[in-house]
N, C-alpha and C positions, 0 to 999 in steps of 0.2 A: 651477525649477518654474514652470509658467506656464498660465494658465488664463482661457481668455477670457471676463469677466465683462460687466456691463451696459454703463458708458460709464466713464471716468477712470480711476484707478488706486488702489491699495489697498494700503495696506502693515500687515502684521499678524506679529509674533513673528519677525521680520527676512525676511518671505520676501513677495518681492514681488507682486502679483497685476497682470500688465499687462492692462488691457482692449482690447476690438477692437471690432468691432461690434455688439457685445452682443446674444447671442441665444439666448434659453432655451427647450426644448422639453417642454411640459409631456403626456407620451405615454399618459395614462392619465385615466379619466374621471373629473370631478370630485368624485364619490360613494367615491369608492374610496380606502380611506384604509388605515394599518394604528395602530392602536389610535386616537388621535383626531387624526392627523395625516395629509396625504394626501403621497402618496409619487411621486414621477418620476422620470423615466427620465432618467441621462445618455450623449451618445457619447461613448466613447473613441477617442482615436487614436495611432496611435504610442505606446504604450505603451513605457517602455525598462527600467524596474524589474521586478523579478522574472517575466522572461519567460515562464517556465513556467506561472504562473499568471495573468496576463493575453493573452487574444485577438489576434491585429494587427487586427481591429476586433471592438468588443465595448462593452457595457453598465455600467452602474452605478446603483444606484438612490439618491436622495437626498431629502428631506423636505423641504418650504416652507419648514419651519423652521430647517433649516439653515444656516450663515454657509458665505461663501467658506472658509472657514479646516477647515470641516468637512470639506466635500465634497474638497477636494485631499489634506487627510490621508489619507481615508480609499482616494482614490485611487492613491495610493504616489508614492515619490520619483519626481522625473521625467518625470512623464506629464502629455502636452499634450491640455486637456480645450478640448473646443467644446462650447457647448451653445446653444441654442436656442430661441424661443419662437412656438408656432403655439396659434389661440386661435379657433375659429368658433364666434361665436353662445356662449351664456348658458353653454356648459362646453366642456369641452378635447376637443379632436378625438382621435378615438380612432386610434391609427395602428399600420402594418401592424410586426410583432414583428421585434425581429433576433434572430438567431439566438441559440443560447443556448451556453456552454459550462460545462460541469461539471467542476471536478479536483477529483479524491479524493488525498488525499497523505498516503501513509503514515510517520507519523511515529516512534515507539516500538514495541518490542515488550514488553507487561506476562508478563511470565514467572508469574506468582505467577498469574494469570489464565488464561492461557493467550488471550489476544486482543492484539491488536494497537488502535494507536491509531491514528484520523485526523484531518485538518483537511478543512475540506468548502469548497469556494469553488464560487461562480455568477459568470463573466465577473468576474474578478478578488476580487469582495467574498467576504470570510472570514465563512461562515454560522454554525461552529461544529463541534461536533465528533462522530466517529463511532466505533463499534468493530467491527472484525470477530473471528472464530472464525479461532485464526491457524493450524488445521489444515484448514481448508474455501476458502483466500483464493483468488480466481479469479487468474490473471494480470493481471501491469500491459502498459497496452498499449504498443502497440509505440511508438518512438521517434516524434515525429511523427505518431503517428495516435491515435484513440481510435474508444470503442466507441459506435455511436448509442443514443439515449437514447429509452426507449418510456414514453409515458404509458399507462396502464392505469386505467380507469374502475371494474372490477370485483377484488376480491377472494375467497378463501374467510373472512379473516381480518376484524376490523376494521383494516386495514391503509388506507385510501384515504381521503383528507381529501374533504372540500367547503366551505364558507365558515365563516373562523373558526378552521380544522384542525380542525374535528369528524371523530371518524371513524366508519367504516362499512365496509359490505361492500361498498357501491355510493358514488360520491360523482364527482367530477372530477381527480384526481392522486392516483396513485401513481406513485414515477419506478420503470422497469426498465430492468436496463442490458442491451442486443440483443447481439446475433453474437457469442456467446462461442464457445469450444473445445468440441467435445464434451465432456459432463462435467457443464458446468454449466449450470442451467437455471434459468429465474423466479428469479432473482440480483435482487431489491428492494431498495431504502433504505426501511428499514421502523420500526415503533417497536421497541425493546428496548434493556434493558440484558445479558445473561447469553449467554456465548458459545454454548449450547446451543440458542440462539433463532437462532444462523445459520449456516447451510450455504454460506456463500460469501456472504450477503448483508449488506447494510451497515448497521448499528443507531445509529440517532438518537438515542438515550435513552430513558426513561419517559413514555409516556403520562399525562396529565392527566385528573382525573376533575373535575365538577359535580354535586351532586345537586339536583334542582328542590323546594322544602320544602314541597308539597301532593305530589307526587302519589310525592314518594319516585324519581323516573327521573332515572338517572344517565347523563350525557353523558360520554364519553371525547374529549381533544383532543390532538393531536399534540403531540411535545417541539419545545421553540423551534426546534432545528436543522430538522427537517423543516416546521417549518408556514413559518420563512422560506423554505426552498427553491422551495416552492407559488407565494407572495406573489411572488417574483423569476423566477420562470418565468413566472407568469400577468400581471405587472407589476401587481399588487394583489391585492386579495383576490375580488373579482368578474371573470372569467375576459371574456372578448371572445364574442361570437357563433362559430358558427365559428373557433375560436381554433386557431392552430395555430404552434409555434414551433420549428422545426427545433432542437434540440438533439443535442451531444456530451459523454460523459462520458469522461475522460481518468483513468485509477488509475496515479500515478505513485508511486516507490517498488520495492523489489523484497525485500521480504522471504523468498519463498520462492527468494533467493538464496541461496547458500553462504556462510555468514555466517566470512570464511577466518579473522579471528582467535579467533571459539571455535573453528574447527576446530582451530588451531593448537596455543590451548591443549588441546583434548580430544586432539590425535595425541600428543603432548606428557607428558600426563600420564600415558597409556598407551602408550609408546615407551619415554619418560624420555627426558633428553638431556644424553650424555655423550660431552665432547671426547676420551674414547680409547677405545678398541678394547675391548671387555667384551662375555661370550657371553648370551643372552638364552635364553627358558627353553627354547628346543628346541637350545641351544648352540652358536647359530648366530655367527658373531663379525659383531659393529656396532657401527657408532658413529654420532654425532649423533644425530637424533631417528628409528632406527629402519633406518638405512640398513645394510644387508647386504652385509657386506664379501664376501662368498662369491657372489653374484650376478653374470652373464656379465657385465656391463658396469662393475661395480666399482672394477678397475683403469684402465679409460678414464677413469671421471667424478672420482677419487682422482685423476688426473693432469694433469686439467682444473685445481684448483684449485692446480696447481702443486707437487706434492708425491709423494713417494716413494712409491709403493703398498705394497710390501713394508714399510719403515718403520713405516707408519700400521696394518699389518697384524699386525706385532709389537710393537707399542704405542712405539714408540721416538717416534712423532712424536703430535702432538694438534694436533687443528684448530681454528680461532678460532671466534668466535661468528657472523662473515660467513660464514664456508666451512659451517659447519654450516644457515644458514640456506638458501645456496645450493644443497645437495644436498636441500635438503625443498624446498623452494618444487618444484625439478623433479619430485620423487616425487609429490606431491602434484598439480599437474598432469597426470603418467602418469595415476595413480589415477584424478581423474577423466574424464580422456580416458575410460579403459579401461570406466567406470561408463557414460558415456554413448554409446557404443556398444553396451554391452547394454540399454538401455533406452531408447526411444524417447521418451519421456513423461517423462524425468527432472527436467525445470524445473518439471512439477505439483509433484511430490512435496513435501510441508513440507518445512522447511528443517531440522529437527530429524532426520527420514527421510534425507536427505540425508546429512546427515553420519556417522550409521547405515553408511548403504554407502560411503561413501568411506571410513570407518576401516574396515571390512572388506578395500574391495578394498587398500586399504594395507597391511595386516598379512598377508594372504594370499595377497597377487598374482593377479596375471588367473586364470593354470592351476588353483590350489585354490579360489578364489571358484568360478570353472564347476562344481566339484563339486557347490556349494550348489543344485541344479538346483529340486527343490520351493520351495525359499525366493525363487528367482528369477522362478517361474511364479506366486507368491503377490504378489510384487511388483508384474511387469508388469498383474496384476489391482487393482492399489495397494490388496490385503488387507494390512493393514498387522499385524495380530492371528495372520492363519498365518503369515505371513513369519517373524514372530518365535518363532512356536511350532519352524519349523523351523530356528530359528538354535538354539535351546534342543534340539533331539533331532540333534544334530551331535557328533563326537567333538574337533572345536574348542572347543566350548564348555566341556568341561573341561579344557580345556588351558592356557585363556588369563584363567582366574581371574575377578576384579571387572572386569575391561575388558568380559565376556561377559554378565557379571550387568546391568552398566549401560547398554548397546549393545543387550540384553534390553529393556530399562525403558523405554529411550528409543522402541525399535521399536513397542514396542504404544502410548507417547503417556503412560505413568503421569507420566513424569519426567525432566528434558534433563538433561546431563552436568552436573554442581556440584551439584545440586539433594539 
């Protein structure tokens, strides 16, 4: 790790610091500090540690007070830091912004919650942490791209900081994330903690309160996470004239993915999975996790894994724990092939909904799911409350027991599979 510092060389906790020309750039005005410390800007280059969250060029912020020893840490393994010093006159020349980049990364899903958890980073630095509503989460952006990033000055809410992260209804920063999907609109990084507080928007924590002890007026102030987000966008707390910083926000993570081993386990648990041949409750004969000996293609995919169809059909043979995995993993791709073709829109869909209809279109196949015709047009509306009302007034639904009760629960959002 190597980091070019003022003049000589420095060795601290075995890690060398070689110097060069020594040049430190101090990019923000002398006034401008965060708590009683003033704060500057470093460049990065080459960045090689954790790519996804550092820029190929991009920023860092560090304090006066910090040692070499500081600032490299916190810039990650690997990364070749230049930095710099320009100085006119009695305080620091104030200079034009780099750009800015935002990753959201979504880390956990809090089941007991129903939100999701994130890490929030500005052009590498870890700001802290976020949660969203993990049935409202927008999409993460594309591979390589993200969403641009809108300052907003006005609120209805006290949502919008000014100096200090005071908030208000009017002030200088609020972040919004631009050009989503239809769908989703005024998608904020806002204050909150309670998943009910966001409809696809990103919650910083708890607001902070003051009260003034004459006049009794209470000051509300942003949570740490958002009020640094401000501080590193604006490169302090007192914003530039004319300020303007091209910013991108990056939501990496794919939770309203198909999350394949709860699917596995939920097909699983409602399949069962048995190495020989037993009739299931419409007396249909299968084996493995649900695979229908009786289906036109059967005796091909039975033969594929090497083995006797008729045998496996008269229980004489039993397949291993490979062969049975093998015939799921393809069913389970049919399935959702078969899902996402009737729906356009299927990667909005929570991930919980999701699996919803794949263990449907699994158990029923393409030709009876099509039956489900109001439950389908409830969906393509992503009514997720009729959908279900209409999985419930189906003659499936008494047919197929607690798999229907639960596949119920999970459709309207009371409760995922285990729960």
């Amino acid at each position: 790790m190597i980091a070019r510092i003022l003049t000589g060389s420095i060795l601290f906790a075995g890690l060398a610091i070689a110097a060069d020309t020594g040049r430190i750039r101090n990019d923000i005005a002398a006034d401008s500090h965060v708590g009683d410390e003033a704060w500057y800007e470093l460049y990065i280059r080459e960045p090689v540690a954790e790519p996804e969250k550092h820029p190929d060029v991009g920023w860092m912020f560090y304090s006066k007070t910090d040692t070499a020893e500081d600032v490299v840490r916190r810039a990650g393994d690997a990364v070749k830091l230049e930095w710099q010093t320009k100085v006119e006159g009695p305080k620091y020349a104030p200079l034009k912004p780099g750009p800015g980049r935002i990753v959201i990364e979504r880390i956990a899903e809090d089941k007991k919650n129903r939100v999701y958890r994130d890490k929030l980073y500005f052009n590498g630095n870890y700001l802290g942490q976020l949660i969203e509503n993990r049935d409202t989460m927008i999409p993460p952006s594309a591979a390589g791209k993200a969403y641009p990033a809108i300052v907003r000055t006005t609120s209805g809410k006290n949502f919008v900081q000014s100096e200090k992260g005071k908030l208000s209804t009017s002030g200088d920063f609020l972040m919004e994330v631009g050009e989503l999907p239809d769908g989703w609109t005024d998608i904020l990084l806002h204050p909150g903690t309670k998943r009910e507080q966001s409809r696809g928007c990103f919650l910083g924590g708890a607001p902070t309160a003051t009260e003034d002890p004459k006049s009794k007026e209470k000051t509300s102030y942003a949570p740490e996470t958002l009020k640094k987000l401000r501080i590193f966008y604006f490169m302090g707390d007192k914003p530039q004239a004319n300020y303007f910083r091209p910013t991108t926000i990056a939501v990496r993570g794919h939770p309203n993915a198909l999350d394949m081993d709860e699917l596995q386990k939920q097909l699983t648990a409602h399949e069962g999975n048995r190495p020989t041949v037993y009739l299931d409750s419409m007396k249909i004969p299968t084996i493995g996790i649900g695979f229908n000996l009786n289906r036109s293609d059967a005796k091909l995919k039975i033969e594929e894994l090497g083995l006797d169809y008729r045998k496996v059909l008269d229980g004489k043979t039993s397949l291993s724990n490979a062969q049975i995995r093998k015939l799921f993993a393809g069913d389970v791709e049919n399935a959702i092939m078969s899902v996402r073709a009737r729906f356009a829109d299927f990667d909005k869909f929570p991930e919980m909904r999701k699996r919803v209809v794949v263990d449907m279109m699994f158990n029923l196949g393409a030709q009876k799911f099509d039956g489900f015709k109001k439950m389908i047009a409830a969906l393509k509306e992503r009514d997720f409350d009729r959908a279900a009302a209409e999985m419930k007034d189906s003659t499936w639904f008494g047919q197929v027991g607690h798999r229907a009760t639960t596949l119920y629960d999970m459709m309207k959002g009371d409760r995922d599979f285990g729960e």
